[in-house]
N, C-alpha and C positions, 0 to 999 in steps of 0.2 A: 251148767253154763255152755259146756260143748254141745250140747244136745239144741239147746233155745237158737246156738248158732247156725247150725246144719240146717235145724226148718228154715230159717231167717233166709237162709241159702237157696233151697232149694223151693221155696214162696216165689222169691227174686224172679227165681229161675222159670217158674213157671209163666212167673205175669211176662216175663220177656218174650218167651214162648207163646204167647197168645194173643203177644202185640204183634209179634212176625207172620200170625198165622192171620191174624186178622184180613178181610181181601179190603177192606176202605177205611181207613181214618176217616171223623168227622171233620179234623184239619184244627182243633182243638186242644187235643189232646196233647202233644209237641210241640216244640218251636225248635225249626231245624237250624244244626249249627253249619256254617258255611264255611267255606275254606274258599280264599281270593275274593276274587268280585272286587266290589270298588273301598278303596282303603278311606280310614275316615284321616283328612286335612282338615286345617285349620286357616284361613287368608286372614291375613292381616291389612295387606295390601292388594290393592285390583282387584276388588272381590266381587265374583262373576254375577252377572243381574239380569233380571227377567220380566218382560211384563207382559201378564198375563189376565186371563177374563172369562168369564164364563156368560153365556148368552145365548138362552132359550127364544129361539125364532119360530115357536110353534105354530105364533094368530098367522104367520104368513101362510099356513097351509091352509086353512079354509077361509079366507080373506074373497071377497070380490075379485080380484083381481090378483091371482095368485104372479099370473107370468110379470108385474109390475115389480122387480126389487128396486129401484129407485132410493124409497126410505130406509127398507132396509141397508142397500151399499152404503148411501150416507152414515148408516148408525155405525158400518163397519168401519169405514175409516173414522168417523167420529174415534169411536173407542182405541185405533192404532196400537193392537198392542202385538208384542212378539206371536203371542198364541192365544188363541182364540179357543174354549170350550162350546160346542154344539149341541144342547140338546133338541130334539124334536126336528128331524130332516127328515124329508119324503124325496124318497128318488122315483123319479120316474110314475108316479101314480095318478091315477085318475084323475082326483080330486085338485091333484095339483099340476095339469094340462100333461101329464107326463116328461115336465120337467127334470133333469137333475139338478137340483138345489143347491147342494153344496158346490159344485163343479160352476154351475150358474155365478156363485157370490165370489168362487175362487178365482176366475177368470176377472169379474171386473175388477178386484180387486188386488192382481198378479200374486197370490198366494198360493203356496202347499197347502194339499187336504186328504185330506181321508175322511170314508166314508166307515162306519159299523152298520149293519144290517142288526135288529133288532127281530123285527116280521116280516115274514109278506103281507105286503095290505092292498088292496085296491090295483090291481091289476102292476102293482112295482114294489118298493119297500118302506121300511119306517124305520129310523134310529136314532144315532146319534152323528154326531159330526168331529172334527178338528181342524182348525186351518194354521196355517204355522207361514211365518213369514221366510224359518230355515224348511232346510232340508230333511224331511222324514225317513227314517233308517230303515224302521222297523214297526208294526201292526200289527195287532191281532184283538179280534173281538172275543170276547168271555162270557156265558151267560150264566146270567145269576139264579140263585131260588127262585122262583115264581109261582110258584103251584098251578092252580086252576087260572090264575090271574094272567093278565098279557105278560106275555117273556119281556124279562129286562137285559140289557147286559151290560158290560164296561169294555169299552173301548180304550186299547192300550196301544201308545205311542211314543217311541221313543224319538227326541228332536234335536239335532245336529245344531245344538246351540253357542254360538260363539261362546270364549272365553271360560267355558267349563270345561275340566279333566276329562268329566267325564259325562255321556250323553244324557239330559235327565228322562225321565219317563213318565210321561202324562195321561193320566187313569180318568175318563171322560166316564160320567156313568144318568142316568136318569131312572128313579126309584121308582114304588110301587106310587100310587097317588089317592091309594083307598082310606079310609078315615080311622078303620083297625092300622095301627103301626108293625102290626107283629110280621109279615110282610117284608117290609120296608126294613124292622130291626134285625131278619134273616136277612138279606140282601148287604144289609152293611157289616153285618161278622162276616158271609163272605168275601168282601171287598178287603178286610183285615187280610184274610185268609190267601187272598193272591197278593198283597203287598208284602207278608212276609215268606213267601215261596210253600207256603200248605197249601194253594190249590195250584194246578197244574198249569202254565203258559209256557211260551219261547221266550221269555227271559230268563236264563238261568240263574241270573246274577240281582235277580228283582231285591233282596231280602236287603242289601246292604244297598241297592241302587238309591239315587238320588229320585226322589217322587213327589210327585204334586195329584192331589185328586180333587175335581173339580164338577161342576154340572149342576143338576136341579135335584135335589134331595126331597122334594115333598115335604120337608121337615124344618122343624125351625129349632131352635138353636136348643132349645128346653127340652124335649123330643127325646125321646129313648134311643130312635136311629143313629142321631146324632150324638149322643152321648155313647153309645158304641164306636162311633168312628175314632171317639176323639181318646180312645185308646192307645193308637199308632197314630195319629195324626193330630196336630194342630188346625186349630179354624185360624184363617189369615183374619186378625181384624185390628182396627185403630180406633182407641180412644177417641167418644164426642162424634164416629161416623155411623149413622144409620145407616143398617144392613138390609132394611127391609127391601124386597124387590118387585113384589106382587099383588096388582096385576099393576102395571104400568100408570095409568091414568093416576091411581093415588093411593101408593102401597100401602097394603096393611101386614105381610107378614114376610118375614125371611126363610126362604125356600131353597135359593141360588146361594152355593156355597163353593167358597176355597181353601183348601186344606193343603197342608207341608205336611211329609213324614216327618216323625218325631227324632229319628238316623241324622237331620240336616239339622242348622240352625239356620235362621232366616231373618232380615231384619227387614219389618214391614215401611217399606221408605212413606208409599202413599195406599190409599185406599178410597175406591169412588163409587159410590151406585149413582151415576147421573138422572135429574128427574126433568120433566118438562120444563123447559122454558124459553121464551123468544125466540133464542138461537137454534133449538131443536124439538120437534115434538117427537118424544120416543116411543109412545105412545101411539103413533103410526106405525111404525116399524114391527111393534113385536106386543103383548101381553105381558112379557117379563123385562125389566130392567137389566141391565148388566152390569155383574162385578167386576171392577177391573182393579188390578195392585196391581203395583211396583216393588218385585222383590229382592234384595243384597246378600248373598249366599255367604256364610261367616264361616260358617265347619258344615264340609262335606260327609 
């Protein structure tokens, strides 16, 4: 018995040793235990609220008439939400008169932005976006697997949001869009992987932070990608609401998505993909529909 003990021991001993010697974790293998960071509360009362949206403005990039946002601003304020997710923003590039896009919608519509860098493309760049109606703290673009395929990345924002403890941190991402998901299903372990602090950013404090991750996933809700996401994260949705969001004119599928970390509880007040009608055609503005909620934060 002493003896079956000693290997037991000295087995231990080695796999520890060979975790320390390792030079890279896959970001798998662990899940690292934190010390501080954000403590979890509970509201009973005043319970801090957010509304948020995700909103692919890609057709604007090769549209007739790139320098024209008109519809788009319209669709901006239409949607009025705290925060705004951006995918598909061209700064400065050819195709798009060398405008800056984001800065362009930010100014008419007096909001905080940030931009991610994704490539260079066309004599400027290609990414993602953010616009926030508060104050942005803090930034940093991430990139993901991509292999041989265009680079993706996630854009991380932390946003000085009224009546919260503490600042939440918004993971803006736009995935692979090839018809293989396998791609797209690496790209979403590692979105896992920087939500619980396995892959490296300046947030130190990510694992136990309050998160929301949002943008254009290529993927619909059945999807392997997204069944990996929704390991750490919940998909925002409401009973009786179609999700679908693409392409604008008359959705057929759900691509645009919003997620809570699984750390929070959230109580989904509203939920809207607005479609053509009368009062707006959205369908001018963009190829993709926007999600927007209304979220009531319960346990931090």
């Amino acid at each position: 018995m002493k003896k079956t003990i000693t290997l037991t021991l000295v087995a231990l001993g080695c796999l520890f040793a060979n975790a320390q010697a390792s030079e890279k974790l896959a970001g798998n293998e662990i899940l690292k235990v934190q010390k501080g960071g954000v403590p979890d509360k509970t509201y009973a009362q005043q319970k801090p609220h957010l509304k948020i949206a995700t909103y692919n403005i890609g057709k604007n990039e090769a549209s007739a008439d790139v320098a024209d946002f008109t519809a788009l601003n319209s669709a901006i304020k239409r949607i009025d939400a705290d925060i705004i997710a951006v995918p598909e923003v061209d700064n400065k590039t050819g195709r798009s008169q060398k405008i800056d896009q984001l800065k362009k919608i930010a100014d008419a519509n007096k909001l905080h932005y940030v931009f991610g860098k994704a490539i260079d493309f066309d004599g400027g760049e290609y990414g993602l976006g953010l616009l926030s109606k508060y104050k942005i703290l803090h930034s940093q673009v991430v990139k993901l697997p991509s292999g041989d395929a265009e680079q993706r990345v996630a854009l991380l924002a932390q946003i000085d949001v009224p009546g919260f403890d503490s600042a939440p941190i918004i993971m803006v991402t736009h995935l692979d869009w090839q018809k293989d998901p396998a791609m797209r299903t690496e790209q979403a372990r590692y979105l896992l992987d920087i939500s619980i602090g396995d892959a490296t950013t300046d947030f130190p404090d990510i694992a136990s932070s309050i998160k929301i991750l949002a943008g254009d996933f290529n993927s619909t809700r059945d999807e392997q990608p997204l069944k990996e996401i929704r390991y750490f994260f919940n998909e925002v949705t409401k009973e009786g609401i179609d999700t679908r969001s693409w392409p604008a004119v008359n959705p057929a599928i759900d691509i645009d998505h919003i997620f809570t970390f699984k750390g929070q509880k959230w109580n989904v007040k509203n939920l809207q993909i607005p479609h053509n009608s009368p009062e707006f055609t959205w369908s001018t503005a963009s190829d993709h529909l926007p999600v927007i909620a209304e979220l009531e934060l319960s346990e931090q």
